[in-house]
PASEBA-1860 file (N, C-alpha, C; in nm, 3 decimals):
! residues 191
1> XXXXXXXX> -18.638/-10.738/9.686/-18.574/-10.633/9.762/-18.657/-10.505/9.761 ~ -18.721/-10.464/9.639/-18.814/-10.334/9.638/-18.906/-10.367/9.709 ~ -18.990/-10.501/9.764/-19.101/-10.451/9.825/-19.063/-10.473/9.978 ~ -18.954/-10.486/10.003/-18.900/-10.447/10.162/-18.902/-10.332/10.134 ~ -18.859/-10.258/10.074/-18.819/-10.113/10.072/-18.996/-10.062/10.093 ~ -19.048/-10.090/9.983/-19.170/-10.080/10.005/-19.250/-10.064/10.155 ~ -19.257/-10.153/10.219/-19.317/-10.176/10.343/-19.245/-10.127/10.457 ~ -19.166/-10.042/10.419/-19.087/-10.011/10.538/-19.162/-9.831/10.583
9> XXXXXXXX> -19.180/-9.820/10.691/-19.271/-9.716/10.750/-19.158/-9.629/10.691 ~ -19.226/-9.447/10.659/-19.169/-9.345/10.636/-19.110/-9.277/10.751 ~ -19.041/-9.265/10.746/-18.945/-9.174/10.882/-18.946/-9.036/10.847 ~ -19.077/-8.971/10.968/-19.020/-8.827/10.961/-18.916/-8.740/10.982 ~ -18.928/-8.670/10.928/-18.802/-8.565/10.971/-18.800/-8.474/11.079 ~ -18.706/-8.496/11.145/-18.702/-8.398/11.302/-18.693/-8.252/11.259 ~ -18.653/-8.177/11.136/-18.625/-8.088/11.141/-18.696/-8.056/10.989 ~ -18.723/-7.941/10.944/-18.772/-7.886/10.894/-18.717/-7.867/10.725
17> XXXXXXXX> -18.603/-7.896/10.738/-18.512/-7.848/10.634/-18.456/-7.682/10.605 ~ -18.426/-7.666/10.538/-18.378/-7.545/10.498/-18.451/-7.409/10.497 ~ -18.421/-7.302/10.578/-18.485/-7.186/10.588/-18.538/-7.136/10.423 ~ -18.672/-7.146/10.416/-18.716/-7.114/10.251/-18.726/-6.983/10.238 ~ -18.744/-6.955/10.107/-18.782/-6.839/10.039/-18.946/-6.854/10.025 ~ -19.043/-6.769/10.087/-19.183/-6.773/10.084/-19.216/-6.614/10.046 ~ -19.329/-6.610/9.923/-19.392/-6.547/9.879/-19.550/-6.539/9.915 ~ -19.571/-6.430/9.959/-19.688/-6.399/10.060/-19.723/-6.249/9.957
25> XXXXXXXX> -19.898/-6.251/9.966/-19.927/-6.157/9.899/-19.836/-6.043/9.876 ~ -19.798/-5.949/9.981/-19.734/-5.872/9.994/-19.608/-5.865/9.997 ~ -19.520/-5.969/10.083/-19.411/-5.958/10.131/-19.334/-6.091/10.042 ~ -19.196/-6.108/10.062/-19.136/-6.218/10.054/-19.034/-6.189/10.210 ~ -19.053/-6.344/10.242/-18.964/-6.425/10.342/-18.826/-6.474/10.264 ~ -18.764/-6.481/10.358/-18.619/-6.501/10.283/-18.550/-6.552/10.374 ~ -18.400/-6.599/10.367/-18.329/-6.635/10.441/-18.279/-6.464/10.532 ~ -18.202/-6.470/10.606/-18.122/-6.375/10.639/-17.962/-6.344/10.569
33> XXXXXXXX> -17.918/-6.226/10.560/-17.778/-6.237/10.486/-17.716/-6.136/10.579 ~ -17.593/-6.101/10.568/-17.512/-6.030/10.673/-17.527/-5.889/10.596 ~ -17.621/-5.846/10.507/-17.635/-5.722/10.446/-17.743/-5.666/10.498 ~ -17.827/-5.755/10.599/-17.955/-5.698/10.674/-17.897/-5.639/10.811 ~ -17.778/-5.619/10.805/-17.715/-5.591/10.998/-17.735/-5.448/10.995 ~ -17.777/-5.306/10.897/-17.812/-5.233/10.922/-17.953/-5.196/10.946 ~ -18.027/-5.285/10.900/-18.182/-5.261/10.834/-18.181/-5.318/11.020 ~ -18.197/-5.423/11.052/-18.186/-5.514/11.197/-18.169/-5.410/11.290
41> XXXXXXXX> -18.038/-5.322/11.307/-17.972/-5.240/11.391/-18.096/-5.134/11.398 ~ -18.126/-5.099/11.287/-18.230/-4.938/11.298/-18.315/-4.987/11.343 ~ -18.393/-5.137/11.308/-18.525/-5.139/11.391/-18.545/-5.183/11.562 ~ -18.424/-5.252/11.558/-18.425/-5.253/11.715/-18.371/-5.157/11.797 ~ -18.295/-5.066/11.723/-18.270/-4.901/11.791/-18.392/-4.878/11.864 ~ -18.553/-4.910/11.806/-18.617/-4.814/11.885/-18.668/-4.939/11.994 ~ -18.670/-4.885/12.123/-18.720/-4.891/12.242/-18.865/-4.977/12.215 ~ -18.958/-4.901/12.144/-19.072/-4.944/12.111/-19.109/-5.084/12.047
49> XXXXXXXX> -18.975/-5.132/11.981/-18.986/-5.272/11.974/-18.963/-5.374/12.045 ~ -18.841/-5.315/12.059/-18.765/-5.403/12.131/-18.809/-5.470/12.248 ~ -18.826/-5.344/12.358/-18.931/-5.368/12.469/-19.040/-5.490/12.480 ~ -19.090/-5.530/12.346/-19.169/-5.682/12.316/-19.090/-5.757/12.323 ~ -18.987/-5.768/12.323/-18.864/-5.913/12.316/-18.798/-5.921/12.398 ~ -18.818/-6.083/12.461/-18.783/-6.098/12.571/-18.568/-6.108/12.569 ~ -18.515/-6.170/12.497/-18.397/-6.162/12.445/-18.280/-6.090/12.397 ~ -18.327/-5.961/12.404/-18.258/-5.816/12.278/-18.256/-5.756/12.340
57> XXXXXXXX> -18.118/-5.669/12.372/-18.082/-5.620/12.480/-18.103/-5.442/12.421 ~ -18.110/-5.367/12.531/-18.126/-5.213/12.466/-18.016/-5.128/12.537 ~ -17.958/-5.068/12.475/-17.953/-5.052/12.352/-17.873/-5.119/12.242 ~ -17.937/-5.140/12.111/-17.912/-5.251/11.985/-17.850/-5.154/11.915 ~ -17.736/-5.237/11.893/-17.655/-5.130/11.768/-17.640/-5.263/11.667 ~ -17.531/-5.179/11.540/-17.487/-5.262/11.429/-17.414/-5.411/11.447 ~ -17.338/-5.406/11.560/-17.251/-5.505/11.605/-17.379/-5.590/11.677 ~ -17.407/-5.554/11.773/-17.500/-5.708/11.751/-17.594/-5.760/11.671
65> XXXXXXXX> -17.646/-5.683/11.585/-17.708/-5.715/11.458/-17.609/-5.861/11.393 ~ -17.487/-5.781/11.375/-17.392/-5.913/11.290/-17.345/-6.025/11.384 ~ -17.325/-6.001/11.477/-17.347/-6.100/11.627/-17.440/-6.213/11.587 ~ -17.584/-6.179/11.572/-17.705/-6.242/11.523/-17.705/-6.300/11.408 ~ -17.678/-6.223/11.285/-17.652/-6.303/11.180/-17.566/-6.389/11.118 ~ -17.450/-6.374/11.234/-17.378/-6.487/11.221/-17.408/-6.598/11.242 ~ -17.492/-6.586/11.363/-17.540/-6.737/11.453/-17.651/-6.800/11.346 ~ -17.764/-6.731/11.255/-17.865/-6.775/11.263/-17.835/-6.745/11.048
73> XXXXXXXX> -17.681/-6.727/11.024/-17.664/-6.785/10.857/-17.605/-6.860/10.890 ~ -17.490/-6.916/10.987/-17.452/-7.038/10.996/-17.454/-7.169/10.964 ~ -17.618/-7.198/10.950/-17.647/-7.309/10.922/-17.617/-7.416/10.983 ~ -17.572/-7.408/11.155/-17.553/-7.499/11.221/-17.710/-7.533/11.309 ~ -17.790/-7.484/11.274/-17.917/-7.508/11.343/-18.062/-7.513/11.271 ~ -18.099/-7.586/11.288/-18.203/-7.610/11.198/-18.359/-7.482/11.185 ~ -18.306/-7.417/11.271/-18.436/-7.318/11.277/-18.388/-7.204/11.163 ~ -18.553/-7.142/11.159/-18.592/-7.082/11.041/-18.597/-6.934/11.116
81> XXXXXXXX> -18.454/-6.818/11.045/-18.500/-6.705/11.066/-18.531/-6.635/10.961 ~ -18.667/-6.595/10.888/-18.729/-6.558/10.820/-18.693/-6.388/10.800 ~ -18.641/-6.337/10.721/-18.613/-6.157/10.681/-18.756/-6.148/10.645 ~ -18.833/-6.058/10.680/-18.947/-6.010/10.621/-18.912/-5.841/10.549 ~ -18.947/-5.892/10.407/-18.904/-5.803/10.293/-19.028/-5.752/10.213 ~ -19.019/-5.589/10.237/-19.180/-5.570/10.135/-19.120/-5.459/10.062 ~ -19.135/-5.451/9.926/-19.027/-5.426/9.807/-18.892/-5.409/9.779 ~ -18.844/-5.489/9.848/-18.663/-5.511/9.893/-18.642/-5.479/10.010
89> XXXXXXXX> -18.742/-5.462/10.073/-18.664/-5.364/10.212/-18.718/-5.467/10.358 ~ -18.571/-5.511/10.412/-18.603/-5.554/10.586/-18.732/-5.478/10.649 ~ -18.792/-5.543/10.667/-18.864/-5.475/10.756/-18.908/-5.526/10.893 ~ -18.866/-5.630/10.905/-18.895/-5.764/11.018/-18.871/-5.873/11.060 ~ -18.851/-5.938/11.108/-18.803/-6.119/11.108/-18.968/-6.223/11.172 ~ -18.940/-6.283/11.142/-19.041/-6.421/11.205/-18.948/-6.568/11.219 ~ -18.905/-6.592/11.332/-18.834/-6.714/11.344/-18.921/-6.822/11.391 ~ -18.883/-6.952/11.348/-18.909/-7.109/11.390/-18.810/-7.147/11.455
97> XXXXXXXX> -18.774/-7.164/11.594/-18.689/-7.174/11.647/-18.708/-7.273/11.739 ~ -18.569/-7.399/11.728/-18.573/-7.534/11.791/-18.511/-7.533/11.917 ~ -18.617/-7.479/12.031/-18.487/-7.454/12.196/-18.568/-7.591/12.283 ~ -18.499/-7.678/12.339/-18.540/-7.747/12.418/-18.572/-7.860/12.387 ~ -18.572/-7.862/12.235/-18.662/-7.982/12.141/-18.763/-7.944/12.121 ~ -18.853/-7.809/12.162/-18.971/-7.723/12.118/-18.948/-7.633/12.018 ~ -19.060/-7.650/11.941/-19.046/-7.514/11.795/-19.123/-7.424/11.910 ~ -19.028/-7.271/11.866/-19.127/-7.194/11.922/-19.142/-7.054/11.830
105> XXXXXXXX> -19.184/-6.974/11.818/-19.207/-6.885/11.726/-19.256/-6.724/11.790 ~ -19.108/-6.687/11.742/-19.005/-6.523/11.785/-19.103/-6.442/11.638 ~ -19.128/-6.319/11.702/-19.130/-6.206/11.562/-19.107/-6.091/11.577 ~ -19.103/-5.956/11.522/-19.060/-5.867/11.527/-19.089/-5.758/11.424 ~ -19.184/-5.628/11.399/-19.186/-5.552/11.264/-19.129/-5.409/11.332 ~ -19.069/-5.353/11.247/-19.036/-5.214/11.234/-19.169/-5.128/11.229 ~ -19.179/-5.045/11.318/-19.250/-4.982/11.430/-19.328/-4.926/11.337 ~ -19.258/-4.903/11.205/-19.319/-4.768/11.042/-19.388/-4.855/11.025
113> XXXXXXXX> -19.466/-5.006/11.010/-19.525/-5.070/10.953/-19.636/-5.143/11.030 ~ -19.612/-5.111/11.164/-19.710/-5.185/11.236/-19.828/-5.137/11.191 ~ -19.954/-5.226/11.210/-20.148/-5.175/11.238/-20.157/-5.209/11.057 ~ -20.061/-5.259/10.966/-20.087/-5.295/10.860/-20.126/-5.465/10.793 ~ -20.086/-5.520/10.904/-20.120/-5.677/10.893/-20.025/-5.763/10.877 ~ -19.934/-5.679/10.822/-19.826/-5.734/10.766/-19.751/-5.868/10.854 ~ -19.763/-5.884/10.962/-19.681/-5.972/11.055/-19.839/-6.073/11.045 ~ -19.914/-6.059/11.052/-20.023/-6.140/11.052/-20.007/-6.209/10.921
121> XXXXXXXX> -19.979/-6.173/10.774/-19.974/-6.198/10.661/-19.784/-6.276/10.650 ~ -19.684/-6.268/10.719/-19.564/-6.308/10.750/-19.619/-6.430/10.821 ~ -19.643/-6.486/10.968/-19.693/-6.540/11.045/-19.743/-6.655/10.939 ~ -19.833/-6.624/10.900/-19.941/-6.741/10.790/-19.864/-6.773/10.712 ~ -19.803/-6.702/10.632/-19.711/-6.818/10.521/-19.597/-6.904/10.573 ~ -19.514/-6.836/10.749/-19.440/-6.940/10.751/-19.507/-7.062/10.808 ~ -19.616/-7.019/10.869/-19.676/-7.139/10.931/-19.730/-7.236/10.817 ~ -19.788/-7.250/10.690/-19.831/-7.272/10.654/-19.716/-7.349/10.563
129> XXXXXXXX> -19.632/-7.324/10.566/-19.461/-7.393/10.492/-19.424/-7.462/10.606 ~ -19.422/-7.476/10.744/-19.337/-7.508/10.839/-19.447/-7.640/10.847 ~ -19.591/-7.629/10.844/-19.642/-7.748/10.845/-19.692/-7.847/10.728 ~ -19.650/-7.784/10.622/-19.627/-7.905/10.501/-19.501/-8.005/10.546 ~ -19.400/-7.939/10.566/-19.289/-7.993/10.623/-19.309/-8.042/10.743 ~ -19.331/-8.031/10.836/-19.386/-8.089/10.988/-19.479/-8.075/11.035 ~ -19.590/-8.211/10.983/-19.733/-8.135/11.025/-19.733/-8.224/11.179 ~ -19.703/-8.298/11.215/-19.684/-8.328/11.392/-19.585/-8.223/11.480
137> XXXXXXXX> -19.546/-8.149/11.440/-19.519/-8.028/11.514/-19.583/-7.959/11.559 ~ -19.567/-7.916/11.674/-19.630/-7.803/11.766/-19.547/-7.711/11.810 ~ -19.618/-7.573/11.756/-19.502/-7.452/11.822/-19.587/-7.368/11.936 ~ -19.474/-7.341/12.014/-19.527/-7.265/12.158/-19.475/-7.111/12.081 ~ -19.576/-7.010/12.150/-19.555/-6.883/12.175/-19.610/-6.816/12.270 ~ -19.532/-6.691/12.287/-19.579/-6.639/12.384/-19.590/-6.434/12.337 ~ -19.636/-6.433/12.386/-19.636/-6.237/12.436/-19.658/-6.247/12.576 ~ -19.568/-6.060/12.597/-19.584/-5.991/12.728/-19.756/-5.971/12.723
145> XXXXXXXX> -19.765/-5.968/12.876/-19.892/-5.938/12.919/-19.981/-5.820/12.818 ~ -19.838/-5.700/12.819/-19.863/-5.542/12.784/-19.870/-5.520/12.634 ~ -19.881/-5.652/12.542/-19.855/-5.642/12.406/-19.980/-5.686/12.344 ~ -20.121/-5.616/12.340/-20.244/-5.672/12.312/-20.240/-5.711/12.095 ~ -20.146/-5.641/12.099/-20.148/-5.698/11.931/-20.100/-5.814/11.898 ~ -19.986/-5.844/11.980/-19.894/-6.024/11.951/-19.993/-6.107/11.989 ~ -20.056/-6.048/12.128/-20.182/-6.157/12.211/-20.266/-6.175/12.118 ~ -20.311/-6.089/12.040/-20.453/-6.087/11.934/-20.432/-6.172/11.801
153> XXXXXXXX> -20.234/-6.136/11.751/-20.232/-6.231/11.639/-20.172/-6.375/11.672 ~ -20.140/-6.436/11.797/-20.137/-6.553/11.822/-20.280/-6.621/11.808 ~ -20.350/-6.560/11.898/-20.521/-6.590/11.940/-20.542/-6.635/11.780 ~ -20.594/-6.536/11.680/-20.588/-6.529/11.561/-20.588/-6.685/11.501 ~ -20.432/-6.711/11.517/-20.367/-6.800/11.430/-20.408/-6.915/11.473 ~ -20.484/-6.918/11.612/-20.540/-7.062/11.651/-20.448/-7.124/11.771 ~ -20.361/-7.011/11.876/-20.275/-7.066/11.929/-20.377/-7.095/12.049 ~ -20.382/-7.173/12.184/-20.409/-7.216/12.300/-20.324/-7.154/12.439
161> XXXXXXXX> -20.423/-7.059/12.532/-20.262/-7.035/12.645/-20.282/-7.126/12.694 ~ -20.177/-7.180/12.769/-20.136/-7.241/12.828/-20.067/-7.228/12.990 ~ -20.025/-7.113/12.998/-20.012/-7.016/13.155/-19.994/-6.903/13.131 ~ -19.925/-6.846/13.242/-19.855/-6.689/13.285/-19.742/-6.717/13.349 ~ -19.578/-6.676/13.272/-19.496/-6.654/13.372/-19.427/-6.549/13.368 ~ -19.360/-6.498/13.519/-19.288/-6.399/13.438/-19.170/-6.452/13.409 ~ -19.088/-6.377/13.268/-18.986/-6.355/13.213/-18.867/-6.261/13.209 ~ -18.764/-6.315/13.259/-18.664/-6.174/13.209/-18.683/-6.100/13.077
169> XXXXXXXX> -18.679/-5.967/13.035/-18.657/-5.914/12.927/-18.511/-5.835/12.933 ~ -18.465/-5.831/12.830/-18.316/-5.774/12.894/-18.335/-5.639/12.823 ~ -18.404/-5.579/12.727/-18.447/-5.404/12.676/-18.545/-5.345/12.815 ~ -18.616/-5.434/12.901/-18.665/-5.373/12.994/-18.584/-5.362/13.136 ~ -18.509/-5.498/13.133/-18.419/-5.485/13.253/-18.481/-5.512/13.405 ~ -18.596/-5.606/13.315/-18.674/-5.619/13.452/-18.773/-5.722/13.392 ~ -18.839/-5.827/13.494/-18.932/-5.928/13.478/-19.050/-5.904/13.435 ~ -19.083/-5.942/13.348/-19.271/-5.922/13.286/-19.361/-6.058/13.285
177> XXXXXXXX> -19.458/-6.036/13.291/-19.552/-6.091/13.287/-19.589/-6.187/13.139 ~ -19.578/-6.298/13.115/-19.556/-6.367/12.967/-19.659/-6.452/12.927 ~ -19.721/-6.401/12.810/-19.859/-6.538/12.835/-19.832/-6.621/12.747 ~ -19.825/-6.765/12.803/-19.802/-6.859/12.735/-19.837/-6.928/12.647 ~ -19.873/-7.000/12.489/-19.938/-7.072/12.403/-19.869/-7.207/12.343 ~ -20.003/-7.242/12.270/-19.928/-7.413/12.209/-20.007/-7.391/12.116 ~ -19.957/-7.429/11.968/-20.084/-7.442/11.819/-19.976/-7.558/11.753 ~ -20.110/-7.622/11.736/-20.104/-7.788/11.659/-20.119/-7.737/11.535
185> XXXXXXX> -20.105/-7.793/11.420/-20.135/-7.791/11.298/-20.291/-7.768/11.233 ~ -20.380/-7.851/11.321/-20.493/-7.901/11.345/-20.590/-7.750/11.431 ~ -20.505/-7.691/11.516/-20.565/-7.571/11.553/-20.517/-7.421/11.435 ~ -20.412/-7.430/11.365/-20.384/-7.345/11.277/-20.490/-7.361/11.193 ~ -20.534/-7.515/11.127/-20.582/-7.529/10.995/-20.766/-7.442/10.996 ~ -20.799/-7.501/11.210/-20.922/-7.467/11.223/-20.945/-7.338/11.253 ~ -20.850/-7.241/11.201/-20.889/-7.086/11.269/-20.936/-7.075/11.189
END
């Protein structure tokens, strides 16, 4: 009976497992908790972020903060929304997110912290956890045309475009220009 068991092919897993706790030089990744709905609220208050996200409506208050963290502590979905924390303090998210049957990969830093790396240094550790766990996964991303830093740390990470479309943004209230990407495991490992 053990060497049926034996010979029987390994079955991957469609999903990733459980949103982890990752320790990155600087920062720790974490799950999300409903105690981040103020830290969330202040950073998408400003215009200047938000405006990068195609999804997040402006103006962001406290209530949809907890709106959000309801959906994404739930635990009814297998994607990973990552709190980016640098000495206790929210300062960002990085999600792995399963829409379509595609991973695709959302981020976001509080405006006080940008030009420090920090989302570049976030970015790498979840990627680098998301493909121990699923290394035949491929995640799509994208940036607005007008966002040469997301464009630079996708490029970076080894992503591929793939087109241009435009996108609704709902903080702009109007269609933008979206450049499209795909990164294999295999293009992460070779950046």
């Amino acid at each position: 009976m053990s060497a049926m068991l034996a010979e029987r092919p390994a079955i991957k897993s469609a999903v990733p497992g459980p949103c982890p706790v990752i320790e990155t030089e600087r920062l720790v990744l974490r799950p999300h908790r409903m105690q981040d709905a103020d830290a969330i609220a202040a950073s998408l208050s400003d215009f200047s972020v938000v405006r990068m996200l195609t999804r997040v409506p402006a103006p962001y208050d406290r209530e949809d903060g907890r709106d959000w963290l309801n959906m994404v502590t739930s635990g009814l979905k297998p994607d990973w929304h990552l709190a980016l924390t640098l000495d206790g303090v929210h300062v960002g998210v990085a999600s792995l997110e399963l829409r379509h049957g595609l991973w695709h990969i959302g981020y976001w830093l509080n405006r006080f912290y940008w030009g420090r790396g920090l989302m570049t240094e976030a970015v790498d550790g979840a990627f680098e956890r998301f493909f121990q766990r699923m290394p035949q996964a491929e995640i799509l991303g994208g940036a607005f045309a007008d966002n040469p830093a997301s464009l630079r740390l996708l490029e970076a990470r080894g992503f591929r475009t793939i087109g241009v479309r435009d996108v609704y943004s709902k903080a702009r209230n109007a269609m933008a220009p979206l450049v499209e990407s795909r990164l294999s495991q295999a293009d992460f490992a070779a950046r």
